[in-house]
C-alpha positions in Angstrom: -81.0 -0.3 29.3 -80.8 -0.2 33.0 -83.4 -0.6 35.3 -83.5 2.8 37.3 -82.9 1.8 41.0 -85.0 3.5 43.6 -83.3 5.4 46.8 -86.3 6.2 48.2 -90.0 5.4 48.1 -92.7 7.0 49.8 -95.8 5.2 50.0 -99.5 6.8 52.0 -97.6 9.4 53.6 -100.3 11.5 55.6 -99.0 14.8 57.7 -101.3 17.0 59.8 -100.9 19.8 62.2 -103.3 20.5 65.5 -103.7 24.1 65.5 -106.5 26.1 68.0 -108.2 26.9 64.8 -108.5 23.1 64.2 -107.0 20.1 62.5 -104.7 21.6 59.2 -104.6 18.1 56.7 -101.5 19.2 55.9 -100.2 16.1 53.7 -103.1 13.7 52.3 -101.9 10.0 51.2 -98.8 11.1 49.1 -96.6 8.2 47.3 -93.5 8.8 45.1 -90.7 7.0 44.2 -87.5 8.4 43.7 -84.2 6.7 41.9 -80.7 6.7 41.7 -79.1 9.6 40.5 -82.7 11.5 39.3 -83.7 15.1 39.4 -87.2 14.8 40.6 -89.2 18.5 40.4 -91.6 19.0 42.9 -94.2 21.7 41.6 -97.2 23.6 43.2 -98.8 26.8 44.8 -98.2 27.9 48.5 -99.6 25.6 50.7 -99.6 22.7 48.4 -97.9 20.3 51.1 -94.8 20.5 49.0 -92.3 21.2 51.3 -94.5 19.7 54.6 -93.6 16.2 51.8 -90.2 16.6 52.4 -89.4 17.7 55.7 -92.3 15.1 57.2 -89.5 12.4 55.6 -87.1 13.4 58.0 -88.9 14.4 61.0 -87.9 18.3 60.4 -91.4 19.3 60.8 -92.4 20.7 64.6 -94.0 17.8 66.4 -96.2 18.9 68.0 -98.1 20.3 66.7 -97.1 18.6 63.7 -98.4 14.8 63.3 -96.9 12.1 61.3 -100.1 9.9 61.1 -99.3 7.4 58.6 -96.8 6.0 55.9 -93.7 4.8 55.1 -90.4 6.4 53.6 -87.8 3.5 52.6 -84.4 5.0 52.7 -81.8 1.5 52.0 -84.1 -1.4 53.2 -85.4 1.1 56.5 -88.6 3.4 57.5 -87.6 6.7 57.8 -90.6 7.0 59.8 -90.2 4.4 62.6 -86.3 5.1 62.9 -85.7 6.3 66.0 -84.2 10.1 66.5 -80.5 8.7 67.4 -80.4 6.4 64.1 -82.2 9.5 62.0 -79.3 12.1 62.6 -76.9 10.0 60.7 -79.3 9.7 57.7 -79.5 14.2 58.1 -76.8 15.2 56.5 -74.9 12.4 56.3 -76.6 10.5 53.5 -79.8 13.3 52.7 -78.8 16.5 52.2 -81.4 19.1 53.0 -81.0 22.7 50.9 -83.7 25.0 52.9 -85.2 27.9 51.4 -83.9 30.7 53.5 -80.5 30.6 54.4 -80.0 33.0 56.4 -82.2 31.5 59.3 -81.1 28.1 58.3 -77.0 29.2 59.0 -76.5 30.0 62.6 -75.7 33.6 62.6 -73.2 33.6 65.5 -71.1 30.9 64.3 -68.4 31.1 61.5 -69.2 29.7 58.2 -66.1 27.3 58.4 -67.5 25.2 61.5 -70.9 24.9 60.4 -69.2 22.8 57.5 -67.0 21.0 59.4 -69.5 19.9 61.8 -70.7 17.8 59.7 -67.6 16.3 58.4 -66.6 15.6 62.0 -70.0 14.1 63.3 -71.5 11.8 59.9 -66.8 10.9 58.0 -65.2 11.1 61.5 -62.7 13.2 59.9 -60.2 15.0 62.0 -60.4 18.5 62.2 -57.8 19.0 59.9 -59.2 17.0 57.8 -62.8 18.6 58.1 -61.5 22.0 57.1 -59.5 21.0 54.4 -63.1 19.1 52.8 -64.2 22.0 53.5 -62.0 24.5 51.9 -62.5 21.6 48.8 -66.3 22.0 48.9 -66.5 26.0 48.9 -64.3 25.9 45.7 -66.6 23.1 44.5 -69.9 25.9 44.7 -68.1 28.7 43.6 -67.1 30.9 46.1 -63.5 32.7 45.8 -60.9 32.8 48.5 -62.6 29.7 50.2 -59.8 29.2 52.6 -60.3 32.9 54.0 -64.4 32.6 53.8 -63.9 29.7 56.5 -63.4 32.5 58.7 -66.6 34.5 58.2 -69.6 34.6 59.7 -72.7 34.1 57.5 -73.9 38.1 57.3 -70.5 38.7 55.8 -72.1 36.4 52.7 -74.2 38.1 50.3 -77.5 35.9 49.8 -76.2 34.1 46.5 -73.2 33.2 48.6 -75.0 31.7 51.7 -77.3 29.5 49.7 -73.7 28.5 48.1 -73.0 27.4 51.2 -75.6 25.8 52.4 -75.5 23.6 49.3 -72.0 23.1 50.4 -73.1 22.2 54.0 -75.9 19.6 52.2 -73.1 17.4 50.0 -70.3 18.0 52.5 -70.5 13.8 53.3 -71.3 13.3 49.0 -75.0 12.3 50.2 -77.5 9.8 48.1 -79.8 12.0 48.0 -80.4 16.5 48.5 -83.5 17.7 48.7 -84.0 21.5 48.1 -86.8 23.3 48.9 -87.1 26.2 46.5 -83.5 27.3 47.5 -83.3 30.1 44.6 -86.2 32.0 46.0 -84.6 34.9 47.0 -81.9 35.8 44.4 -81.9 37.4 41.8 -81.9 36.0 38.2 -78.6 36.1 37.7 -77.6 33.9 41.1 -80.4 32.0 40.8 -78.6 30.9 36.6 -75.6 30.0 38.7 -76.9 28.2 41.7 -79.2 26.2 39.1 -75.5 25.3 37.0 -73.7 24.5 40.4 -76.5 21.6 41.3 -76.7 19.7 37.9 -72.8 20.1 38.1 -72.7 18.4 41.1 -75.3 15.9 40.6 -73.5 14.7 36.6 -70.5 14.7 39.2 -71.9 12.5 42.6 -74.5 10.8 40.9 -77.0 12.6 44.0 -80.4 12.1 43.4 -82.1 15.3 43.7 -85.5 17.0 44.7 -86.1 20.2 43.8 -89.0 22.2 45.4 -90.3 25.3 43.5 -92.7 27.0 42.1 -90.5 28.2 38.8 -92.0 25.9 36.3 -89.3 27.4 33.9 -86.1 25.6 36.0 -88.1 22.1 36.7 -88.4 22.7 32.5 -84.8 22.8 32.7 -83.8 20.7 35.5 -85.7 17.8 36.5 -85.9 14.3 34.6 -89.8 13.4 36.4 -92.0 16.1 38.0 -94.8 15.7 40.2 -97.5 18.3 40.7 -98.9 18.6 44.1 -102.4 20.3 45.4 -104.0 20.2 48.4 -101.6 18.1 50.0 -101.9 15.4 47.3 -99.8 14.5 44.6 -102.1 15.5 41.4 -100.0 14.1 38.9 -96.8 12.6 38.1 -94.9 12.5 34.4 -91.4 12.7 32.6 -90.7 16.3 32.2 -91.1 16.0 28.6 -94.6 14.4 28.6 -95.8 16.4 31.3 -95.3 19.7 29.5 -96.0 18.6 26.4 -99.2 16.5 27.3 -100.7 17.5 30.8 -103.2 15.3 32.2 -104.4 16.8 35.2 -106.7 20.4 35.0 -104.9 21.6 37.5 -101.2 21.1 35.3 -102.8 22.4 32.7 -104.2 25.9 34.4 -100.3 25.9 35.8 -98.8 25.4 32.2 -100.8 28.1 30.9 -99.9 30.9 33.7 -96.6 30.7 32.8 -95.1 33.2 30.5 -94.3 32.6 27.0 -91.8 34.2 24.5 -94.1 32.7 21.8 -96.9 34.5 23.1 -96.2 37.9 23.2 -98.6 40.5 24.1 -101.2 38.2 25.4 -102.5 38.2 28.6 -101.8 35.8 31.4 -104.2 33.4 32.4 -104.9 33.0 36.0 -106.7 30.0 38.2 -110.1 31.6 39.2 -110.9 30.5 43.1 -109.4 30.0 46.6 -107.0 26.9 47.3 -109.0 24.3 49.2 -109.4 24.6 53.0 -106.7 21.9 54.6 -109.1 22.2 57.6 -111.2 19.3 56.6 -110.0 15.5 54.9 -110.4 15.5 51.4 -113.6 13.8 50.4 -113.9 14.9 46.8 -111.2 15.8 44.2 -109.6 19.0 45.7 -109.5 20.9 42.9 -113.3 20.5 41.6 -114.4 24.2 43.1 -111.7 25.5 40.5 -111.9 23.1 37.7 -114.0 23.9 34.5 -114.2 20.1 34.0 -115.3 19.2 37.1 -119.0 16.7 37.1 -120.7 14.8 40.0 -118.3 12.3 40.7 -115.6 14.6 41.4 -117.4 15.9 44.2 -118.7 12.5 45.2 -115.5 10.8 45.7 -111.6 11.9 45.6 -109.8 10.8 42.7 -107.0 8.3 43.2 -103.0 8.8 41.4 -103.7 6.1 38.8 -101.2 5.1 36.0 -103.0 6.5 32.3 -99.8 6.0 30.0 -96.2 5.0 30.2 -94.5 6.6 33.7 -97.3 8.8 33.9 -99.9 9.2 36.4 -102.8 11.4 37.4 -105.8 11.4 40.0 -108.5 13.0 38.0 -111.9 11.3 36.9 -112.2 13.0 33.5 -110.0 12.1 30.3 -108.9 15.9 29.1 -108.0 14.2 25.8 -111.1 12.8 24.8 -113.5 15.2 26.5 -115.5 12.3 28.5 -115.4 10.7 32.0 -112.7 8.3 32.9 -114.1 5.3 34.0 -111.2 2.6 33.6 -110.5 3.3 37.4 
């Protein structure tokens, strides 16, 4: 078998915003590693630092008052982080794709769809403009949308909203980039786009080989979707699994209160559980495990020291001081 060959890797990544209300610790210390070709869900509740993760990889956040204090992001053999702004927009949307979750602020309004495309093309292939369109006539087929070579030729409130996420996922593979990163980008559809968009992107990912990540808070389509999840809280990554483990063996209290909010066909008629408490305060640096205030298994340590992500089985990790399995403190780290 192998080896899975990593695209990017994320190591101490630390992300905070200076507001007049104080300092937000936006992003605390998150790592990940992501491979060729992999569908990586990224799972959470507002304010998580889910998608602050992603866009702090490619300088999207606003800076200020944004702050990149620490970390790396190795994107083939180079630091994201350190490259400068000139060398970074050739890695946007050239070789990372970026799917943003509302797109009809993310599409300028005033210009046709049909440019927008071909923009890129021009500016990361150096294809002509004839060229461009064409690619771009190719790639509006590719997502679905009918009469592509007319569509050029509209502006983006002529889209329904199914249709301009459609083409923003167009926009994002236009130069058949190593990696996309979505950020929740079936938030505002309705059921039956969001089925379709869902199809489009493992289409075209069994198709390019594009390693995704897929923001969201539908634990249903990373169920569905994604081949390794991670579960982020308080701006930390709280636990990270294959899909298949980390639903069917959660690790983390946290995971565990998520999995069980979720509704089930096999629980009819019972009531949903919810996660008693507030979401931590991102004005202070964690000092203690973030999720202790809300945790029924929370003890002493957790609010004496932060748990660190820590390997406790094959390709799964979790930053948590108590062993959910055998009902007793986990000292081994």
């Amino acid at each position: 078998m192998t080896p899975p060959q990593p695209v990017l890797e994320v190591k101490d990544l630390t992300t905070r915003f200076n507001t007049q209300d104080g300092v937000v610790h936006a992003v605390s210390g998150v790592s990940f590693t992501l491979n060729k070709g992999e569908f990586l869900g990224v799972v959470g509740e507002s304010g998580s630092g889910k998608s602050v993760t992603m866009m702090s990889l490619l300088k999207l956040i606003p800076m200020p008052p944004g702050e990149i204090i620490s970390g790396e992001a190795t994107f083939d053999g180079k630091d994201l982080l350190t490259m400068s702004m000139k060398d970074l927009r050739h890695v946007r949307g050239g070789r990372i794709g970026f799917v943003f979750q509302d797109p009809m602020t993310s599409l300028n309004p005033v210009v046709k769809v049909g440019p927008q495309i071909t923009e890129t093309l021009v500016l990361h292939r150096g294809l002509s403009s004839a060229e461009a369109k064409a690619r771009a006539v190719e790639l509006l087929e590719m997502v679905g949308i009918p009469d592509a070579q007319s569509r050029l030729n509209s502006y983006p409130h002529e889209f329904s909203g199914g249709m301009r996420q459609r083409a923003m996922i167009a926009i994002a593979l236009a130069c058949s980039p190593e990696v996309v990163i979505a950020d929740e980008p079936t938030t505002a559809l309705d059921v039956t786009i969001q089925a379709q968009i869902i199809e489009i992107v493992k289409d075209l990912r069994d198709q390019l080989d594009t390693a995704v990540i897929w923001i969201t808070h539908d634990l249903g389509v990373v169920a569905s979707l994604a081949d390794r999840v991670l579960v982020m809280y308080g701006g930390q990554i709280v636990e990270e699994a294959g899909v298949d483990d980390l639903y069917g063996s959660p690790q983390h209290p946290y995971t565990m209160a998520l999995l069980r909010s979720v509704p089930r066909l096999d629980q009819k008629g019972q009531d949903l559980e919810s996660i008693e408490g507030q979401p931590p305060s991102m004005y202070s640096p964690p000092t203690s495990c973030v999720f202790a205030p809300r945790c029924e298994y929370a003890y002493s340590r957790c609010v004496a020291e932060n748990p660190v992500l820590q390997p406790i089985g094959d390709g799964h990790r979790a930053a948590c001081w108590w062993d959910v399995e055998k009902g007793e403190p986990r000292y081994d780290y």
